[in-house]
N, C-alpha and C positions, 0 to 999 in steps of 0.2 A: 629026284627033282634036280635040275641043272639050277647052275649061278644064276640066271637069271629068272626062273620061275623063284628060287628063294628070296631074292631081291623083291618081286612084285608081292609074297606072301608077307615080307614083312613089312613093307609100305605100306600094307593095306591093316594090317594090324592098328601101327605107328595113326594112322589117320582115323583108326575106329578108337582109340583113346583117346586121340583129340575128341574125337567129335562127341564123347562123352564128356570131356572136360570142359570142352564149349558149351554143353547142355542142360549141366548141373549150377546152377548159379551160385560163384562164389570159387568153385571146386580150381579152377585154371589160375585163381590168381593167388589161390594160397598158398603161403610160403613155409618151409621149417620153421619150426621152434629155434632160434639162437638156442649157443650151449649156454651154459652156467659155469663160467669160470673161477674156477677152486680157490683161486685166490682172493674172491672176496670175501667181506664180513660172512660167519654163520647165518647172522640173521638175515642179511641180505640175499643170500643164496635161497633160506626157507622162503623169502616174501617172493621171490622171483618163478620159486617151483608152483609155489601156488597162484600166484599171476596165470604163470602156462595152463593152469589145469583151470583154472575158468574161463580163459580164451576159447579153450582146448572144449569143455563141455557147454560152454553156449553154443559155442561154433556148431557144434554137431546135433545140439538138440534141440535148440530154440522154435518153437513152432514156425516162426515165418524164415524160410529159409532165402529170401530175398534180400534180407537186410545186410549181408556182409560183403558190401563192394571196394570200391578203394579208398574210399574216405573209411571204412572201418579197421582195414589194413592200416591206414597210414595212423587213426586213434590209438590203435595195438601197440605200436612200434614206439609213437613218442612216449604213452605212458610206460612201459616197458623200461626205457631210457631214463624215465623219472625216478622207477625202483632200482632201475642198477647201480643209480648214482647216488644211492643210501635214502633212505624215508624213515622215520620214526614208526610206531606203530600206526599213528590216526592219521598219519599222510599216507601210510600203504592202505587204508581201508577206504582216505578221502579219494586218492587214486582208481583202486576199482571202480566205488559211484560213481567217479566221472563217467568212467571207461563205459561203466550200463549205461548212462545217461544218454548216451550218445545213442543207441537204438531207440529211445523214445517209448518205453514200454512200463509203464507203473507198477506193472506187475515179476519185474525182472529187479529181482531185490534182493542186498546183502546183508546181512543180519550179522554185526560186529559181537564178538565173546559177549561183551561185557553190559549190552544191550537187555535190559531186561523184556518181560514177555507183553507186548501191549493188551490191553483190556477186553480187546476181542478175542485174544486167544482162550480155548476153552481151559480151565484152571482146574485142579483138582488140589483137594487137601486145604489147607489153613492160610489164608494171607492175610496181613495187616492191612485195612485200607477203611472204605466208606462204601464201598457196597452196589457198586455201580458199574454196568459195560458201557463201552462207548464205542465210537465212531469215531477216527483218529480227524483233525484237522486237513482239509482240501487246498486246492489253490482259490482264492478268493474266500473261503469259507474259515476262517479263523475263531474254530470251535471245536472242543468235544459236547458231541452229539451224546447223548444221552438215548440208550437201547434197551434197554431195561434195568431194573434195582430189585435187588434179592430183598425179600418181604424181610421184616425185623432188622436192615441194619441200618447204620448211623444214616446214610441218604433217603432210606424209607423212611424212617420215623422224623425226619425233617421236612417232608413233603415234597420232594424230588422224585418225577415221573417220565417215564419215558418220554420223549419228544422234547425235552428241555436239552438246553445248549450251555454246557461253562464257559461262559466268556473269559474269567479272568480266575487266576487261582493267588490266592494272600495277596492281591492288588495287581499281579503282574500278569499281561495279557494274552493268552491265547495264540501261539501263532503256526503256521505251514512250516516254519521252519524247523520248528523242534519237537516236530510230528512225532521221529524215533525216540524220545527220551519224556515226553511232555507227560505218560501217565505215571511218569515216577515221581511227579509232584505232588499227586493226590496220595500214593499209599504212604506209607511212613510208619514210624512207631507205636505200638499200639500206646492210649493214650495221651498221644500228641495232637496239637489242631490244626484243622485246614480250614481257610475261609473263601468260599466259592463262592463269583457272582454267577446267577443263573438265570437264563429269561428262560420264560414258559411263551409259548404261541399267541399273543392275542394279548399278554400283559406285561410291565416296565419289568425289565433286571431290578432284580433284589441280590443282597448279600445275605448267605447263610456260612455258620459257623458253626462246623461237624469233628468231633471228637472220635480218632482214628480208635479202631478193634479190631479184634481177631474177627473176618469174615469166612465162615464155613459155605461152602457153594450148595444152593440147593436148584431144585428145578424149577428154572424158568417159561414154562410150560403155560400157555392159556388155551383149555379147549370147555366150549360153555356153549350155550344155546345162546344166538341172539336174541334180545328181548323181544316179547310177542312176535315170536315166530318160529318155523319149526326149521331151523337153518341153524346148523352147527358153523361154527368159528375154531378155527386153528391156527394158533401159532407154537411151532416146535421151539425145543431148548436146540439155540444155538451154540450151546457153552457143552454138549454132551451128542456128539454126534455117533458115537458108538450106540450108544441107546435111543438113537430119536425113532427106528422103524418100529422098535417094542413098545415105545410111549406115543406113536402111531396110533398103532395099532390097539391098544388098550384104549386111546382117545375116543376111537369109532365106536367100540364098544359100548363105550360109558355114556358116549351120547344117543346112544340108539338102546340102551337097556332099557325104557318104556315106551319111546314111540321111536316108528322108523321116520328118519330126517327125509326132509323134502329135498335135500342140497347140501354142499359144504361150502366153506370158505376157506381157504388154505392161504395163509399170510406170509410170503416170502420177501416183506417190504426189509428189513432187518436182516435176510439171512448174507452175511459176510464173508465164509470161513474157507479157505480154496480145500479142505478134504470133508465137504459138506456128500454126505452118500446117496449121491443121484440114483444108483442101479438100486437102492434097496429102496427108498421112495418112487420110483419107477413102477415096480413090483404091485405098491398097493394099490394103482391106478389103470393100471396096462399088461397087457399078456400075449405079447405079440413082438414082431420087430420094431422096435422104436425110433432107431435111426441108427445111425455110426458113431465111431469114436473114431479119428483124425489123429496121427503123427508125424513127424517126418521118413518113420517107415512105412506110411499106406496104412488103411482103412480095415478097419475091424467091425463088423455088424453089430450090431447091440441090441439083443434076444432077449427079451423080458419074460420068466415065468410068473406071472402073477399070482395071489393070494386074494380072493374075496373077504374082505374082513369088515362084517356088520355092513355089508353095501358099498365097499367102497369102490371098487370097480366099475358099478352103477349108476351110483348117485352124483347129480350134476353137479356138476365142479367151476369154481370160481377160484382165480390165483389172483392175488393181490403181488404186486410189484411196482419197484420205484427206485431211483437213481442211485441208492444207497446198494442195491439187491446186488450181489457180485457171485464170480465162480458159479458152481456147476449148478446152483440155484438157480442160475439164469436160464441153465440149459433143461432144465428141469421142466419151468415154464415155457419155454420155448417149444419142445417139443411134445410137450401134452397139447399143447395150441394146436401144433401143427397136425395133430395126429386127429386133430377134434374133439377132442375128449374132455378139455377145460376151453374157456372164456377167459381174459386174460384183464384185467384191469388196473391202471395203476399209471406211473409214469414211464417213461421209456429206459428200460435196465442202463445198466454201467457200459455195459459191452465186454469186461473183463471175464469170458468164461475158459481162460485158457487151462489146464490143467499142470499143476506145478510140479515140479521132480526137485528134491532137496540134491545140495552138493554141499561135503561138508569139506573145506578148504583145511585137510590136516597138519600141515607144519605152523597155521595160525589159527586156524577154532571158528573160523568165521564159516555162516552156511549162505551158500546162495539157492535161493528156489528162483528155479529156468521154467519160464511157460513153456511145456514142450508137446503140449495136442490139445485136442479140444472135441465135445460131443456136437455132432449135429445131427439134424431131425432128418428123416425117412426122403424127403425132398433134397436131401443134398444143402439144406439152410442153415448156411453159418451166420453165430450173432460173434461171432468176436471182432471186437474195437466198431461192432454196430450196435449190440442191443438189442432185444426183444421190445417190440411193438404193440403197448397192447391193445386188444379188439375197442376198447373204450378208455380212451385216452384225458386224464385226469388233470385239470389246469391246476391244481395244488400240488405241491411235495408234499414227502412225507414228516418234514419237520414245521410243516407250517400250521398244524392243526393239531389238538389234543384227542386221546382215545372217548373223551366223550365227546366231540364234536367229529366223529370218523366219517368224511365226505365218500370215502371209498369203500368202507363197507356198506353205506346206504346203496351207494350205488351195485352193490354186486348182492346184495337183499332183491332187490328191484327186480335185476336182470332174473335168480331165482323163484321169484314168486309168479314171475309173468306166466 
């Protein structure tokens, strides 16, 4: 090859890297990592290593990979500036929030050491408290929601029932702001008291006054025949997601042990938890391709072998959902909908069904879970930061009604019986 054939062989290189770096959004305008110079504080050098490796793994994993332009560059850089010029501990942790804050993603969240586990997280073992999951405080919505109460403890035996809202905990009120730390005001010693005001749907906030215990976790489980009718009702333990396809699966049984049902009702108004097991609830519905699962490496099919278990494969299906419904629950519904195989009712989902990948920031203990893909249905339909839509669209929430006054179960009775 002559000087000048090698000349045109590398310009043509040099220009097909470009034009990959031009194609990739984001990829052309990112810069090295700065070093870390030796000469600072210890501590400042660990907050900076781990600054980089969250930059460094949202960067690369985040599901939307459009979001890192120059304004995210120039976010990088000033906070970056803020840790090198020394932060305490709660200014290097207030620092990263910002730094997420700025893509605008709820679900792009840092979980500080020293954070304890909010009420939604599924628990195992002995905790001191009153006996209640919840639903963390919204923007606008300055409450813990009330999602269920384990029978026997201090909140059950006080008459505290799902769909009730703590307004205010020993006088002091409820707010968004102190979403991360606000369920460490309810547990406490065993022993000790807590006084919660609480409204129920349809009647005045009361004060009740709950005397804190060892709360053991049992299951939160409701599967039962609707009254006068031959329509089974499910709702799974959100608190026990390992075991929810065997306590399924034993549900269909138990309700089909002397008549076979006419239908079910499957209640995802509540289900929260981002490692909620879509493929294995899949399973008892579907046996077939279902749709995909999305990351920023390309597209994986999602091949369902199903199980018939007492009809469930068969029997017409109703999903109850609602604004509260998040993660792969969303996708759950979604894509039985779409497949035709469930009727969809309820309010229109979260839109949050991104699938989360933990990062655990090791020189400080903090973890970040990065949305990094998402399932969509057999049509290529994505609900993320949309939501599922459902067939019959419910002018009530779900906290605005009590389980004996349930507007969405009559409704999905209805559609079954027709």
């Amino acid at each position: 090859m002559d000087r000048r054939s090698t000349k045109l062989a590398m310009l043509m290189v040099v220009c097909a890297v470009l034009a990959v770096a031009c194609s990739v959004p984001g990829l052309a305008r990112q810069q090295p990592t700065p070093a870390i110079p030796i000469d600072l504080p210890l501590q400042t050098q660990e907050q900076l290593r781990d600054y980089d490796l969250a930059v460094k793994t949202v960067r690369e994993g985040y599901i939307d990979n459009q979001a890192f332009g120059t304004n995210w560059q120039a976010a990088v850089s000033t906070y970056r500036d803020r840790v090198r010029n020394g932060v305490d501990a709660t200014a290097f942790y207030d620092t990263l929030d910002e730094l997420l804050a700025t893509l605008n993603d709820e679900d792009l969240t840092l979980t500080r050491p020293q954070q304890q586990p909010t009420a939604t997280t599924s628990v195992s073992g002995t905790f001191s408290g009153i006996g209640v999951m919840v639903s963390l405080p919204e923007r606008d919505k300055d409450r813990l929601l009330v999602l269920a109460v384990y029978p026997g403890s201090p909140a059950g035996q006080a008459g505290l029932q799902a769909h009730d809202a703590i307004v205010q905990i020993d006088g002091h009120p409820v707010t968004y702001d102190e979403r991360a730390t606000v369920t460490s005001r309810i547990r406490g010693q065993d022993g000790t008291e807590v006084t919660l005001t609480v409204r129920t749907p349809g009647q005045p906030e009361r004060e009740v006054t709950l005397t804190r215990r060892p709360i053991t976790p049992s299951s939160l489980m409701i599967a039962r025949r609707v009254p006068n009718t031959n329509i089974g009702y499910i709702l799974p333990d959100y608190t026990d997601m390992d075991g929810m396809r065997i306590a399924m699966a034993r549900a269909f049984r138990d309700l089909s042990s002397h008549q076979t049902l006419d239908g079910v009702i499957l209640d995802l108004r509540t289900a929260q938890s981002p490692i909620f097991p879509i493929e294995d609830m899949l399973g008892l519905f579907a046996n077939a391709q279902v749709g995909n699962q999305y990351t920023r490496a390309g597209k994986t099919k999602v091949e369902i072998t199903g199980k018939n278990i007492a009809g469930s494969q068969e029997l017409p299906l109703v999903i109850l959902v609602s604004d509260l419904t998040r993660g792969s629950a969303e996708s759950l519904a979604g894509m039985l909908q779409e497949l035709g195989r469930a009727r969809v009712i309820g309010t229109r989902t979260a839109g949050r069904v991104a699938l989360q990948t933990p990062v655990v920031l090791p020189n400080t203990g903090a973890q970040l879970l990065i949305p990094a893909g998402e399932y969509r249905g057999v049509k290529d339909q994505s609900w993320y930061r949309k939501g599922v839509t459902p067939d019959i669209t419910s002018d009530q929430s779900w906290e605005a009604f009590t389980d004996e006054d349930d507007p969405q179960v009559k409704q999905a009775v209805q559609i079954l019986t027709q």
